[in-house]
C-alpha positions as CSV (number, residue, x, y, z in Angstrom):
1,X,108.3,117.6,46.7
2,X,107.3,116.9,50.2
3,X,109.5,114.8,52.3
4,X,108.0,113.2,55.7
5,X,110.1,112.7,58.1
6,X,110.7,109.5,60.8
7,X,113.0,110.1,63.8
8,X,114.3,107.1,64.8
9,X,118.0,107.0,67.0
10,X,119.6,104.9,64.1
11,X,123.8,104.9,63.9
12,X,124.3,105.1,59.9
13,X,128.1,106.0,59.9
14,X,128.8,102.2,59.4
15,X,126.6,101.8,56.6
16,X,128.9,104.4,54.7
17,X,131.7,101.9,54.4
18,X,131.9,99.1,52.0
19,X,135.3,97.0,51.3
20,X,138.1,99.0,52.7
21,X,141.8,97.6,53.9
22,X,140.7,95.1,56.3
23,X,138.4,93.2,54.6
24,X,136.3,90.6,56.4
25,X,135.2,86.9,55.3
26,X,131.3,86.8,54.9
27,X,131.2,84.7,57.8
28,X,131.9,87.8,59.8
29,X,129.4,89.7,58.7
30,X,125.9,87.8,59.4
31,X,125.7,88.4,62.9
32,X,123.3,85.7,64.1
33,X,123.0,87.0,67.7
34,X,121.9,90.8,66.9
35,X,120.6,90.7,63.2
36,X,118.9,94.3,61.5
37,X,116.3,91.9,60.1
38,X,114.0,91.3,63.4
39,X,113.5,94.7,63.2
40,X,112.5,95.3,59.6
41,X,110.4,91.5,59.8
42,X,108.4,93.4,63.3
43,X,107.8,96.8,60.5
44,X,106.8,94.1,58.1
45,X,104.2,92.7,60.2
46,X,102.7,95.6,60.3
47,X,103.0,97.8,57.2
48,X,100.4,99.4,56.0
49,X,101.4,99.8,51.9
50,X,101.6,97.2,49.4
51,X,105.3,95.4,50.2
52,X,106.9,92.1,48.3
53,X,110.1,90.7,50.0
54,X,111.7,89.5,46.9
55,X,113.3,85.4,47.5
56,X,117.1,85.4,47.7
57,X,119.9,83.3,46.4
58,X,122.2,82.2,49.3
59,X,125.4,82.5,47.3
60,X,124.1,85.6,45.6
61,X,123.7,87.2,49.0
62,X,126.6,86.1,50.6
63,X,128.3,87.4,47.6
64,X,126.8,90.7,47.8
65,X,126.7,91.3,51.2
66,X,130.6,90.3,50.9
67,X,131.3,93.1,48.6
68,X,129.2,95.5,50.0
69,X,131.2,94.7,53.4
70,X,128.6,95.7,55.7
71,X,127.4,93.4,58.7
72,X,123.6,91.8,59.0
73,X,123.5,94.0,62.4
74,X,123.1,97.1,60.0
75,X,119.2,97.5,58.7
76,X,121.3,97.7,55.3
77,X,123.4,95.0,55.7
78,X,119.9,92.9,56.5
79,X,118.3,94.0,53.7
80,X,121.3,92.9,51.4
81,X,121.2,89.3,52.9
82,X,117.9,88.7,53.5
83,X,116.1,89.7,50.5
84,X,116.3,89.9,46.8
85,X,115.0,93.4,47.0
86,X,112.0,94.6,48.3
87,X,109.2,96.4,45.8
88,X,107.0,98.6,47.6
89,X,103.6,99.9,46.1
90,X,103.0,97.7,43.1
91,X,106.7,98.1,42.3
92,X,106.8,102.1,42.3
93,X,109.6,101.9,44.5
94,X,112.9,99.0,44.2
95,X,114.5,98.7,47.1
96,X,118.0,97.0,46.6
97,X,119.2,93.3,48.0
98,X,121.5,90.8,46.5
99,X,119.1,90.5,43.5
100,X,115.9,88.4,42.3
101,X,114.4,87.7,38.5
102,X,112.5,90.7,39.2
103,X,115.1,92.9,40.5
104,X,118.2,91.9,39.0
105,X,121.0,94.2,40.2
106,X,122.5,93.4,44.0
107,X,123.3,96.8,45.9
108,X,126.8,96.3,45.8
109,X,127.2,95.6,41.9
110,X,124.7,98.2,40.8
111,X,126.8,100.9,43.1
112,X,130.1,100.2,41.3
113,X,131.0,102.5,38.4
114,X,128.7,105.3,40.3
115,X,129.7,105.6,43.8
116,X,132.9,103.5,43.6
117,X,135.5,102.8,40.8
118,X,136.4,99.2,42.3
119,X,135.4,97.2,45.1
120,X,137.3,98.0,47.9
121,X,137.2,101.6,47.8
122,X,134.9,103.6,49.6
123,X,132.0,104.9,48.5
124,X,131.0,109.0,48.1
125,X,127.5,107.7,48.3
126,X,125.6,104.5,48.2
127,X,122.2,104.1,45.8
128,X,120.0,101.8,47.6
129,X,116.5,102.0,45.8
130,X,115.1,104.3,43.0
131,X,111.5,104.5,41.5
132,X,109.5,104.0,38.7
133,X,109.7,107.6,37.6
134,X,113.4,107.8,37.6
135,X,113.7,108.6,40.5
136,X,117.2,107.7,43.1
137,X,117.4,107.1,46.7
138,X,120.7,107.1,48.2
139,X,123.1,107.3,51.5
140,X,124.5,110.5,51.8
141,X,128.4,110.0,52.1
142,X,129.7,113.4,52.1
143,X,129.0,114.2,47.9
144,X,125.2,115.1,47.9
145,X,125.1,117.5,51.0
146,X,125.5,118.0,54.2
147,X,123.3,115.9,56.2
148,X,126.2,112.8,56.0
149,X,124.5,109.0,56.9
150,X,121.2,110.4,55.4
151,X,118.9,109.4,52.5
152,X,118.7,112.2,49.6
153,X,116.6,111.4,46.2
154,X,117.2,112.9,43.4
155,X,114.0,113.7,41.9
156,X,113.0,113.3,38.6
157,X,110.9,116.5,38.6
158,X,114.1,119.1,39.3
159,X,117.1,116.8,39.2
160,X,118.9,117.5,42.2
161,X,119.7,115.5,45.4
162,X,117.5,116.7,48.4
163,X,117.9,115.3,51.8
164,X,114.7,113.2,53.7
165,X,116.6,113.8,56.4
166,X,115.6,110.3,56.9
167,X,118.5,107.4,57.7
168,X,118.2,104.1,56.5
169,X,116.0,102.4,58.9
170,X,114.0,105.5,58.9
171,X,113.6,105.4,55.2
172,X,112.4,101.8,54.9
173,X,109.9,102.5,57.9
174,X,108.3,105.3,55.4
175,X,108.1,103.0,52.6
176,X,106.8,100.6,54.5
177,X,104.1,103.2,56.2
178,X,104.8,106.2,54.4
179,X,102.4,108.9,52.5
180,X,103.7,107.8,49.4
181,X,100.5,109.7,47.7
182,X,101.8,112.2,49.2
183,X,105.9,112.2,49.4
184,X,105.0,111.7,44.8
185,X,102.7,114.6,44.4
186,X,102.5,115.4,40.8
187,X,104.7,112.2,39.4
188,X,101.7,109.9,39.3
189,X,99.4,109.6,36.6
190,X,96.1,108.0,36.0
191,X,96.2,104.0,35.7
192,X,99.6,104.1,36.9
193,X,99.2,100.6,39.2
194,X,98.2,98.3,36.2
195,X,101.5,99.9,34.3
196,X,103.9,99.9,37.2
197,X,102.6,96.6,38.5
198,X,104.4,95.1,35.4
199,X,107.2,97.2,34.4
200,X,110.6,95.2,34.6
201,X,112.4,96.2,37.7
202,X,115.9,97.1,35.7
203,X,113.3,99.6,33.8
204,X,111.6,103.0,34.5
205,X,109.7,105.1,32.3
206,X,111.2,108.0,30.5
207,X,108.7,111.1,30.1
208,X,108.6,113.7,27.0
209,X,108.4,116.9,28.1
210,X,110.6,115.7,30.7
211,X,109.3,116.5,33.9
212,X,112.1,119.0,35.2
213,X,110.8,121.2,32.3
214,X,107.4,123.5,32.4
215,X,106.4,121.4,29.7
216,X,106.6,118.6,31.4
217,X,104.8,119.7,34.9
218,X,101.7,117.8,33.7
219,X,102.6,114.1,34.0
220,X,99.4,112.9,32.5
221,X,100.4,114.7,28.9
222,X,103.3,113.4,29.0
223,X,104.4,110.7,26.7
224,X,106.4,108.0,28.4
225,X,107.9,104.9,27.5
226,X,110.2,102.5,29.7
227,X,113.6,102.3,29.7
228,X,116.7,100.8,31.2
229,X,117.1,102.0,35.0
230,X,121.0,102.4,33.6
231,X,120.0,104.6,30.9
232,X,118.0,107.0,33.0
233,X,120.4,107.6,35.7
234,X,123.2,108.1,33.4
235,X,120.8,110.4,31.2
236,X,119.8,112.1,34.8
237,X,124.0,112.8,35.4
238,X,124.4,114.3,32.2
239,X,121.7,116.5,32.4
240,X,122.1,117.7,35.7
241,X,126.0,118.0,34.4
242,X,124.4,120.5,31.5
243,X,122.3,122.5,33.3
244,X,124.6,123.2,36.0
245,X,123.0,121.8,38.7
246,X,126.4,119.7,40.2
């Protein structure tokens, strides 16, 4: 798939690190002085795709954004705080926050069990948003590849984690403004805004042929049906644990 890429001089090394030894009160982590979220509000202003800022639940947030240990300062930490989630394109793509009726799994709680056993350890990687395809966006901690502190998706069409070579910030500057027609060449079929724009957002669809296979390459013969986000990426593992591909 094509990946466009946004330079933007963006320290992620921070965003790598939930919960570790010295963990900090939530007070101590919503920096009121130098928050991530004037940033991404100014990109808001001014995006040119469909975006929805999900509400958030003050003690849900604090709670997440106290697990996830990462500071409002961080464009990650921001996003955790600030917003429920944020769907992009009808809902195509779920970006993860401290959770909302129509997202409901915070960051923090839908990483543990994948990139961490407990909280307080650190992560190998960190999921932030997935897709409607079953698709999965996540920070590169050492695990997926080289480029460490970027975003890699695993892509529903071959299975394996490929960098953006965008960082955070970078990444939700391209949803926000990004070819997304472009960046999901071949994974869209007809109709697919009245479908998406009311699929659950703990759901994706499933495809049969699946769409790693030749059979699969034509997404608009493809049955689908949607499915738990949890089933897919568990199914997604175990297949990419079959084939090889790990």
């Amino acid at each position: 798939m094509t990946k466009l890429i946004f330079l933007f001089l963006f320290n992620t090394s921070s965003l790598l690190i939930f919960a570790q030894n010295n963990i900090r009160k939530v007070e101590e982590l919503i920096n009121k002085t130098e928050s991530g979220w004037t940033l991404i509000q100014q990109w808001l202003d001014s995006a040119t795709n469909k975006v929805e800022v999900l509400p958030n639940d003050t003690f849900k947030a604090k709670e997440a954004l106290y697990h996830a240990q990462v500071t409002t300062r961080s464009q990650l930490g921001a996003v955790i705080y600030y917003t429920g989630g944020i769907l992009i394109d009808h809902g195509w793509i779920r970006i993860l926050g401290s959770s909302n009726k129509k997202l409901n799994r915070a960051l923090p709680d839908w990483n543990k069990g994948k990139s961490f056993v407990e909280f307080g350890n650190k992560p190998s990687f960190v999921l932030v948003a997935d897709d409607a395809v079953g698709g999965f966006f996540a920070i590169n901690g050492g695990i997926l590849g080289k480029e460490i502190g970027k975003v890699y998706y695993l892509s529903p069409d071959n299975l394996k984690w490929e960098s953006t070579e965008m960082s955070y910030p970078d990444f939700l500057y391209f949803c926000f403004n990004g070819d997304l027609k472009k960046f999901y060449k071949g994974l869209r079929w007809d109709g697919w805004e009245k479908e998406i724009s009311v699929l659950d957002g703990n759901k994706t669809y499933s495809f049969y042929p699946y769409l790693w296979t030749k059979e699969g390459e034509n997404i608009n013969k493809n049955t689908r049906r949607p499915i738990p986000i949890e089933e897919q990426y568990h199914f997604n593992m175990a297949k990419r644990k079959m084939l090889g591909i790990e």
